[in-house]
C-alpha positions in Angstrom: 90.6 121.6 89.8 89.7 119.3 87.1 86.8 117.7 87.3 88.7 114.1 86.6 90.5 115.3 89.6 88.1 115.5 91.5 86.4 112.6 91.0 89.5 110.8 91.3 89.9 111.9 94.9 86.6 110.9 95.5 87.2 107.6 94.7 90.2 107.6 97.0 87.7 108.6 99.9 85.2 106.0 99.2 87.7 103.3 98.8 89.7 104.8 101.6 86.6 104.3 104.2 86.1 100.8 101.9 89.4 99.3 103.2 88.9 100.3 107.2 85.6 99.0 107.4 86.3 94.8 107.3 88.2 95.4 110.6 84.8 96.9 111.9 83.8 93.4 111.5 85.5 91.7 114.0 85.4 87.7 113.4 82.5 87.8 110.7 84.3 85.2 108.1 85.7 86.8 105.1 82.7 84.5 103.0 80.1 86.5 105.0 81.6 89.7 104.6 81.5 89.4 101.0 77.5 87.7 100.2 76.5 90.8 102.9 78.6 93.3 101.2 77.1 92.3 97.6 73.5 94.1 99.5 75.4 97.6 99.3 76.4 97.5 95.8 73.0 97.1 94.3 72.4 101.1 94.4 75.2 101.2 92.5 74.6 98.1 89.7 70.7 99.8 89.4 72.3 103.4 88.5 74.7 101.6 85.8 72.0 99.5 84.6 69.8 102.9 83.8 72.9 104.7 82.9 72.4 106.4 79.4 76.1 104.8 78.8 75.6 101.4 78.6 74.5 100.6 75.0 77.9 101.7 73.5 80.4 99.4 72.1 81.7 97.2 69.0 81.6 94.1 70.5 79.3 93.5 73.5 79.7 90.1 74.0 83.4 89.9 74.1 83.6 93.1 76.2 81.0 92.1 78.9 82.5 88.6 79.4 85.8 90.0 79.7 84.2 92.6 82.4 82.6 89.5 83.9 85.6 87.7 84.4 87.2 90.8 85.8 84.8 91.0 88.2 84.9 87.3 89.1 89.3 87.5 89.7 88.5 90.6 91.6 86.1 89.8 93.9 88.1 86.6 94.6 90.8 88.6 95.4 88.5 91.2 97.9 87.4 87.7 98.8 91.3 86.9 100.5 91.5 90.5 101.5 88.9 90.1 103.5 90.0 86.6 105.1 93.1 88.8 106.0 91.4 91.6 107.6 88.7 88.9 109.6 91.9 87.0 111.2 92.6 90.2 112.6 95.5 91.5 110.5 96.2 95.5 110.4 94.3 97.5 107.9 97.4 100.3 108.6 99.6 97.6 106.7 98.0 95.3 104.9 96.1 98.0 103.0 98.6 100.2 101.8 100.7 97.1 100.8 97.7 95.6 98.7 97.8 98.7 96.9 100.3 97.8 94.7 98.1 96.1 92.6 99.2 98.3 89.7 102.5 96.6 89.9 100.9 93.1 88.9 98.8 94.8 85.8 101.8 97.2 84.7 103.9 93.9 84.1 101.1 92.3 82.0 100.4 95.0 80.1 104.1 95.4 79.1 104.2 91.3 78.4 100.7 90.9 76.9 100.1 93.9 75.0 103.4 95.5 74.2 103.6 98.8 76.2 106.4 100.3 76.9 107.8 100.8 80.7 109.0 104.1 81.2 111.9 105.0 83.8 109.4 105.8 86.5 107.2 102.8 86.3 110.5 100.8 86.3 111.6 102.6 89.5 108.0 101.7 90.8 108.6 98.4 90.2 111.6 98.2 92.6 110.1 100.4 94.8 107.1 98.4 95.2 109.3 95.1 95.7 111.4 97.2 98.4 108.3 98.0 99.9 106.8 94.4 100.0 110.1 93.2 101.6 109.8 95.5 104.5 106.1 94.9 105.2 107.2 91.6 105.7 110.4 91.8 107.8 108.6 94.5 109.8 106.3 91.9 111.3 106.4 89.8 114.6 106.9 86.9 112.7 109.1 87.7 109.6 109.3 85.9 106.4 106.2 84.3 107.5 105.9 82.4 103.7 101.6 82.0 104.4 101.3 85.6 105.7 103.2 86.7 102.2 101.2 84.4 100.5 97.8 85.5 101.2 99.3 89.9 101.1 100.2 88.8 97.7 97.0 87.0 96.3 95.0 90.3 95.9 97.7 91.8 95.0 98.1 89.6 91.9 94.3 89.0 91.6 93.3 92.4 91.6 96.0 93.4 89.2 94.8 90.4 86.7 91.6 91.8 87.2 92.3 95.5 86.3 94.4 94.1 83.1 91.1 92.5 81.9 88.8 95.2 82.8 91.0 97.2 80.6 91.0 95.1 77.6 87.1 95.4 78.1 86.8 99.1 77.6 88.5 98.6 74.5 85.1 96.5 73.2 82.4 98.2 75.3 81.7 101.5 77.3 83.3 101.8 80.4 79.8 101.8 81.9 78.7 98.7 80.9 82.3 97.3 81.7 81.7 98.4 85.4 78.1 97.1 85.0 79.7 93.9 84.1 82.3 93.6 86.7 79.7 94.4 89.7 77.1 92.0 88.7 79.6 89.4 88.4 80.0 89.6 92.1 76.3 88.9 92.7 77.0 85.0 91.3 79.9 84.6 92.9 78.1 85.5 96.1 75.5 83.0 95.8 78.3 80.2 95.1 79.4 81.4 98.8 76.5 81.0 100.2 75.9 77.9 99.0 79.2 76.3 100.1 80.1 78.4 103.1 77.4 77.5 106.0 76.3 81.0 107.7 74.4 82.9 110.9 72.2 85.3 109.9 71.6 86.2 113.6 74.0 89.3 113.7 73.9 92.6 115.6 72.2 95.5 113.4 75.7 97.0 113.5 77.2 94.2 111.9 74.5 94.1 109.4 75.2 97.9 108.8 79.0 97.8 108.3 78.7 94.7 106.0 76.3 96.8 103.5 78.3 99.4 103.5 81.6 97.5 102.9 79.6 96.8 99.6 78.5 100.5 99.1 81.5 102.2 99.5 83.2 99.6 97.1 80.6 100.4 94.6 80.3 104.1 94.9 84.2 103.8 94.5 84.1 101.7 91.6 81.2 105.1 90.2 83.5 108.1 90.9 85.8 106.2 89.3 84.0 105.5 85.9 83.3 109.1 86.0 86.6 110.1 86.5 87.3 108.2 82.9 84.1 109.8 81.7 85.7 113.1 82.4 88.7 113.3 80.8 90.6 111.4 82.8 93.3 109.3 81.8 93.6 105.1 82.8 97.6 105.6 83.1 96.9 107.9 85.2 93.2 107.6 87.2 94.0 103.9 87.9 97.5 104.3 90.1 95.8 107.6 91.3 92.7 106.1 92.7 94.8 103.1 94.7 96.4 105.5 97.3 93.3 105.3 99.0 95.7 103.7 102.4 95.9 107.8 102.9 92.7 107.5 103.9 92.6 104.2 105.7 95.5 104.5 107.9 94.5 107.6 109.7 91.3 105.9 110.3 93.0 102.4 111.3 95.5 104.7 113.9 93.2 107.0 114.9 90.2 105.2 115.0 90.9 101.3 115.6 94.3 102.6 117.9 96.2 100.0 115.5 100.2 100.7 115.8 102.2 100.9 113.1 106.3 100.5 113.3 108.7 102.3 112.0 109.5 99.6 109.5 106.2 99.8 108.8 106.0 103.2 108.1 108.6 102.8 105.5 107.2 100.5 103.7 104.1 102.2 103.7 105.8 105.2 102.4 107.5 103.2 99.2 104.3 101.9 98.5 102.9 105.3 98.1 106.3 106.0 95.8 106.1 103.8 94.0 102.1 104.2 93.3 102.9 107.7 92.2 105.4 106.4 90.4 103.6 104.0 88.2 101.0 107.4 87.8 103.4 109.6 86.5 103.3 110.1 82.4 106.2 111.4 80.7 106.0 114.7 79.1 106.7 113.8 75.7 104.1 110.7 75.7 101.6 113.4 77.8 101.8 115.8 74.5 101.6 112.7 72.1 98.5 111.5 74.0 96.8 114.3 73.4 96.9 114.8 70.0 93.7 113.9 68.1 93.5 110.5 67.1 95.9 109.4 69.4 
Protein backbone atom coordinates (compact mmCIF):
# COMPACT_ATOMS: atom_id res chain seq x y z
CA UNK A 1 0.00 0.00 0.00
CA UNK A 2 1.29 3.38 -0.71
CA UNK A 3 2.27 5.25 1.87
CA UNK A 4 -0.07 8.34 0.55
CA UNK A 5 -2.62 5.68 1.00
CA UNK A 6 -2.14 5.06 3.98
CA UNK A 7 -2.08 8.12 5.41
CA UNK A 8 -5.01 9.05 3.60
CA UNK A 9 -7.10 6.47 5.34
CA UNK A 10 -5.80 7.60 8.41
CA UNK A 11 -7.07 10.76 7.98
CA UNK A 12 -10.50 9.25 7.22
CA UNK A 13 -10.30 7.52 10.80
CA UNK A 14 -9.36 10.55 12.61
CA UNK A 15 -11.95 12.67 10.96
CA UNK A 16 -14.31 9.75 11.02
CA UNK A 17 -14.17 9.63 15.08
CA UNK A 18 -13.97 13.82 14.57
CA UNK A 19 -17.52 13.98 13.18
CA UNK A 20 -19.32 11.43 15.91
CA UNK A 21 -17.86 13.09 18.77
CA UNK A 22 -20.17 16.70 18.89
CA UNK A 23 -23.22 14.41 19.50
CA UNK A 24 -21.16 13.13 22.57
CA UNK A 25 -21.88 16.54 23.66
CA UNK A 26 -25.20 16.58 24.33
CA UNK A 27 -26.57 20.43 24.60
CA UNK A 28 -22.93 22.02 25.10
CA UNK A 29 -23.60 25.19 22.55
CA UNK A 30 -21.90 24.80 19.29
CA UNK A 31 -19.70 28.29 20.63
CA UNK A 32 -18.40 26.12 23.51
CA UNK A 33 -17.69 23.18 21.56
CA UNK A 34 -15.48 25.09 19.35
CA UNK A 35 -13.23 27.59 22.12
CA UNK A 36 -12.93 23.87 24.09
CA UNK A 37 -12.08 21.99 20.99
CA UNK A 38 -9.24 24.78 20.00
CA UNK A 39 -7.35 23.00 23.60
CA UNK A 40 -6.95 19.68 21.45
CA UNK A 41 -5.37 21.11 18.54
CA UNK A 42 -2.43 22.76 20.19
CA UNK A 43 -0.30 19.26 20.01
CA UNK A 44 -0.91 19.53 16.65
CA UNK A 45 -0.11 23.58 15.90
CA UNK A 46 3.29 22.90 18.31
CA UNK A 47 4.44 19.86 15.89
CA UNK A 48 3.81 22.21 12.67
CA UNK A 49 5.33 25.04 14.29
CA UNK A 50 8.71 22.80 14.86
CA UNK A 51 8.16 21.03 11.70
CA UNK A 52 11.43 21.22 9.52
CA UNK A 53 8.82 22.19 6.64
CA UNK A 54 7.73 25.36 7.46
CA UNK A 55 10.32 27.84 6.14
CA UNK A 56 9.58 26.89 2.43
CA UNK A 57 7.85 29.17 0.06
CA UNK A 58 7.97 32.16 -2.56
CA UNK A 59 5.73 34.29 -1.03
CA UNK A 60 5.06 33.88 2.70
CA UNK A 61 2.95 36.64 3.30
CA UNK A 62 0.44 36.09 0.66
CA UNK A 63 0.40 32.26 1.31
CA UNK A 64 -0.11 32.47 5.15
CA UNK A 65 -2.89 35.03 4.98
CA UNK A 66 -4.55 33.07 2.42
CA UNK A 67 -4.12 29.97 4.91
CA UNK A 68 -5.39 32.28 7.60
CA UNK A 69 -8.39 33.15 5.96
CA UNK A 70 -8.93 29.50 5.13
CA UNK A 71 -8.86 28.73 8.42
CA UNK A 72 -11.11 31.54 9.53
CA UNK A 73 -14.21 30.36 6.60
CA UNK A 74 -13.53 26.92 7.91
CA UNK A 75 -13.78 27.07 11.31
CA UNK A 76 -16.87 29.14 10.83
CA UNK A 77 -18.26 26.61 9.01
CA UNK A 78 -17.27 23.63 11.84
CA UNK A 79 -18.62 26.45 13.88
CA UNK A 80 -22.57 25.75 12.16
CA UNK A 81 -21.71 22.08 11.96
CA UNK A 82 -21.49 22.05 15.35
CA UNK A 83 -24.77 24.26 16.08
CA UNK A 84 -26.35 21.29 13.96
CA UNK A 85 -25.03 18.51 15.82
CA UNK A 86 -25.75 20.46 19.54
CA UNK A 87 -29.66 20.81 18.52
CA UNK A 88 -29.58 17.34 18.30
CA UNK A 89 -29.48 16.59 14.57
CA UNK A 90 -28.12 12.91 13.35
CA UNK A 91 -24.44 12.61 12.81
CA UNK A 92 -25.66 9.36 10.43
CA UNK A 93 -27.04 12.11 8.07
CA UNK A 94 -25.89 15.29 8.44
CA UNK A 95 -22.26 14.05 8.23
CA UNK A 96 -22.14 12.21 5.19
CA UNK A 97 -24.20 15.03 3.53
CA UNK A 98 -21.59 17.78 4.71
CA UNK A 99 -19.17 15.86 2.96
CA UNK A 100 -19.88 17.13 -0.17
CA UNK A 101 -17.80 19.91 0.39
CA UNK A 102 -15.73 19.11 -2.63
CA UNK A 103 -18.69 19.93 -4.68
CA UNK A 104 -18.62 23.69 -3.56
CA UNK A 105 -14.54 23.92 -4.25
CA UNK A 106 -14.72 21.81 -7.64
CA UNK A 107 -17.12 24.56 -9.05
CA UNK A 108 -14.72 27.42 -7.94
CA UNK A 109 -11.94 26.01 -9.11
CA UNK A 110 -13.42 25.43 -12.61
CA UNK A 111 -14.92 29.34 -12.45
CA UNK A 112 -11.86 30.95 -10.69
CA UNK A 113 -8.99 29.24 -11.95
CA UNK A 114 -9.84 27.60 -15.23
CA UNK A 115 -9.84 23.76 -14.64
CA UNK A 116 -11.35 21.66 -16.55
CA UNK A 117 -14.48 19.26 -15.27
CA UNK A 118 -14.11 15.96 -16.39
CA UNK A 119 -17.13 13.54 -17.09
CA UNK A 120 -16.88 12.11 -13.57
CA UNK A 121 -16.68 15.14 -11.58
CA UNK A 122 -19.73 16.37 -13.72
CA UNK A 123 -21.63 13.21 -12.78
CA UNK A 124 -20.47 14.06 -9.10
CA UNK A 125 -22.02 17.12 -9.41
CA UNK A 126 -25.48 15.71 -10.04
CA UNK A 127 -24.94 13.02 -7.89
CA UNK A 128 -24.15 15.18 -5.03
CA UNK A 129 -27.33 17.52 -5.81
CA UNK A 130 -29.52 14.03 -6.02
CA UNK A 131 -28.10 13.21 -2.88
CA UNK A 132 -28.76 16.63 -1.11
CA UNK A 133 -32.44 16.41 -2.27
CA UNK A 134 -33.06 13.15 -0.58
CA UNK A 135 -31.42 14.08 2.65
CA UNK A 136 -33.89 16.55 2.77
CA UNK A 137 -37.19 14.89 1.61
CA UNK A 138 -36.09 11.90 3.84
CA UNK A 139 -36.71 13.94 6.88
CA UNK A 140 -39.81 14.37 9.35
CA UNK A 141 -40.18 17.64 8.19
CA UNK A 142 -39.29 17.91 4.49
CA UNK A 143 -38.16 20.89 2.54
CA UNK A 144 -37.56 22.34 5.85
CA UNK A 145 -35.88 25.72 3.97
CA UNK A 146 -33.72 26.54 7.69
CA UNK A 147 -32.80 22.88 8.20
CA UNK A 148 -31.29 23.06 4.38
CA UNK A 149 -29.98 26.20 5.16
CA UNK A 150 -27.77 25.48 7.94
CA UNK A 151 -26.70 21.49 6.00
CA UNK A 152 -25.63 23.78 3.30
CA UNK A 153 -23.47 26.47 5.18
CA UNK A 154 -20.50 24.17 5.79
CA UNK A 155 -20.95 22.70 2.98
CA UNK A 156 -20.29 25.89 1.07
CA UNK A 157 -17.95 27.22 3.82
CA UNK A 158 -15.76 24.50 4.03
CA UNK A 159 -15.50 24.18 0.29
CA UNK A 160 -14.52 28.06 0.09
CA UNK A 161 -12.16 27.24 2.60
CA UNK A 162 -10.42 24.22 0.80
CA UNK A 163 -10.34 26.55 -2.56
CA UNK A 164 -8.22 29.01 -0.56
CA UNK A 165 -6.09 26.61 1.30
CA UNK A 166 -5.27 25.47 -2.13
CA UNK A 167 -4.32 28.67 -3.69
CA UNK A 168 -2.03 28.83 -0.48
CA UNK A 169 0.13 25.85 -1.19
CA UNK A 170 0.82 27.39 -4.33
CA UNK A 171 2.86 30.35 -2.34
CA UNK A 172 4.03 28.45 0.78
CA UNK A 173 4.66 24.80 1.97
CA UNK A 174 1.88 22.86 2.75
CA UNK A 175 3.12 22.85 6.37
CA UNK A 176 3.06 26.22 7.05
CA UNK A 177 -0.37 26.39 5.07
CA UNK A 178 -1.79 23.92 7.77
CA UNK A 179 0.11 25.92 10.39
CA UNK A 180 -1.67 28.88 9.16
CA UNK A 181 -5.15 27.51 8.88
CA UNK A 182 -5.00 25.98 12.63
CA UNK A 183 -3.78 28.91 14.41
CA UNK A 184 -6.35 30.96 12.73
CA UNK A 185 -8.81 29.08 14.80
CA UNK A 186 -7.19 30.06 18.04
CA UNK A 187 -8.48 34.01 17.34
CA UNK A 188 -11.51 33.17 16.26
CA UNK A 189 -11.95 31.24 19.44
CA UNK A 190 -11.20 34.09 21.64
CA UNK A 191 -13.82 36.32 19.56
CA UNK A 192 -16.34 33.41 20.87
CA UNK A 193 -15.50 33.67 24.00
CA UNK A 194 -15.76 37.10 24.21
CA UNK A 195 -19.24 37.40 22.74
CA UNK A 196 -20.78 34.06 23.62
CA UNK A 197 -21.34 34.10 27.63
CA UNK A 198 -20.18 30.42 28.96
CA UNK A 199 -20.15 27.72 32.12
CA UNK A 200 -17.05 26.42 32.78
CA UNK A 201 -18.57 24.09 35.37
CA UNK A 202 -18.75 20.87 33.12
CA UNK A 203 -18.45 17.17 33.84
CA UNK A 204 -14.71 15.88 33.28
CA UNK A 205 -16.37 13.87 30.43
CA UNK A 206 -17.47 16.81 28.77
CA UNK A 207 -14.26 18.45 29.21
CA UNK A 208 -12.66 15.26 27.60
CA UNK A 209 -14.80 14.84 24.52
CA UNK A 210 -14.53 18.72 23.75
CA UNK A 211 -10.49 18.37 23.65
CA UNK A 212 -10.62 15.74 21.74
CA UNK A 213 -13.19 17.12 19.15
CA UNK A 214 -10.13 19.48 18.66
CA UNK A 215 -7.47 16.61 18.53
CA UNK A 216 -8.92 14.48 16.26
CA UNK A 217 -9.64 17.45 13.87
CA UNK A 218 -6.04 18.34 14.05
CA UNK A 219 -4.38 15.04 13.91
CA UNK A 220 -6.75 14.78 10.78
CA UNK A 221 -5.78 17.85 9.33
CA UNK A 222 -1.58 16.06 10.04
CA UNK A 223 -2.11 12.68 8.26
CA UNK A 224 -3.50 14.64 5.82
CA UNK A 225 -0.43 17.10 5.14
CA UNK A 226 1.55 13.97 5.12
CA UNK A 227 -0.45 12.31 2.78
CA UNK A 228 0.54 15.46 0.29
CA UNK A 229 4.06 15.14 1.66
CA UNK A 230 4.02 11.63 0.28
CA UNK A 231 3.18 11.58 -2.98
CA UNK A 232 -0.08 12.06 -2.87
CA UNK A 233 -2.11 13.87 -5.11
CA UNK A 234 -4.82 17.10 -3.94
CA UNK A 235 -7.31 15.79 -6.85
CA UNK A 236 -7.18 13.02 -5.35
CA UNK A 237 -6.16 13.04 -1.29
CA UNK A 238 -8.79 15.85 -0.87
CA UNK A 239 -12.21 13.89 -2.15
CA UNK A 240 -10.48 10.81 -0.63
CA UNK A 241 -10.01 11.99 2.81
CA UNK A 242 -13.98 13.45 3.01
CA UNK A 243 -15.53 9.87 3.11
CA UNK A 244 -14.76 9.81 6.56
CA UNK A 245 -19.08 9.33 7.18
CA UNK A 246 -17.75 5.47 6.66
CA UNK A 247 -16.50 5.86 9.81
CA UNK A 248 -19.01 7.96 11.58
CA UNK A 249 -22.11 6.24 10.78
CA UNK A 250 -21.25 2.91 12.11
CA UNK A 251 -20.38 4.70 15.17
CA UNK A 252 -23.65 7.06 15.15
CA UNK A 253 -25.80 3.50 14.53
CA UNK A 254 -23.92 1.41 16.51
CA UNK A 255 -22.86 3.43 19.15
CA UNK A 256 -25.45 6.45 19.65
CA UNK A 257 -28.51 3.74 18.39
CA UNK A 258 -29.39 6.74 15.82
CA UNK A 259 -31.78 5.31 12.86
CA UNK A 260 -31.27 5.99 9.62
CA UNK A 261 -34.16 5.55 6.73
CA UNK A 262 -34.07 4.11 3.80
CA UNK A 263 -34.20 7.44 2.13
CA UNK A 264 -31.55 8.15 4.11
CA UNK A 265 -29.49 5.51 3.24
CA UNK A 266 -29.72 6.54 -0.30
CA UNK A 267 -28.70 9.57 0.00
CA UNK A 268 -25.91 8.61 2.00
CA UNK A 269 -24.93 6.26 -0.66
CA UNK A 270 -24.83 9.10 -3.56
CA UNK A 271 -22.97 11.07 -1.44
CA UNK A 272 -20.23 8.56 -1.22
CA UNK A 273 -20.70 8.33 -5.34
CA UNK A 274 -20.40 11.14 -6.03
CA UNK A 275 -17.21 11.81 -3.49
CA UNK A 276 -15.53 9.06 -5.38
CA UNK A 277 -16.55 10.55 -8.16
CA UNK A 278 -15.09 13.95 -7.87
CA UNK A 279 -11.62 11.53 -6.77
CA UNK A 280 -11.39 9.73 -9.71
CA UNK A 281 -8.52 11.19 -12.42
CA UNK A 282 -8.72 10.24 -15.86
CA UNK A 283 -6.13 8.06 -17.22
CA UNK A 284 -4.86 10.22 -19.83
CA UNK A 285 -4.52 13.41 -17.33
CA UNK A 286 -3.08 10.52 -14.57
CA UNK A 287 -0.01 9.86 -17.26
CA UNK A 288 0.22 13.69 -18.07
CA UNK A 289 0.52 14.44 -14.38
CA UNK A 290 3.14 12.51 -13.96
CA UNK A 291 5.48 13.54 -16.31
CA UNK A 292 8.30 15.78 -15.01
CA UNK A 293 7.50 19.24 -14.88
CA UNK A 294 4.09 18.78 -14.98
Amino acid sequence: MPRWLFLSILTVLFWGVWGFIPRKLGAMPAEQSQVISTLGLLPVVAALAFGRGRLSGTRFARGCWLAFAAGIVGGVGTLFFYRMMSAGESAATVVPLTSLYPLVTIVLAVVFLKEKLHGAQFGGIVLALVSIYFFNVGREEPFSARWLAFALLPIGLWGVAALLQKLSTNEISAELSTLCFLAALVPLALVLLALKPMTWQLMPAAWGWAVALGLFFGLGNLTLLAAFASGGKAAIVSPLTSLYSVVTIPLAVGVLGEKVHPREWLAIALALVAVLAFAWEPKRAADVSAQPGK
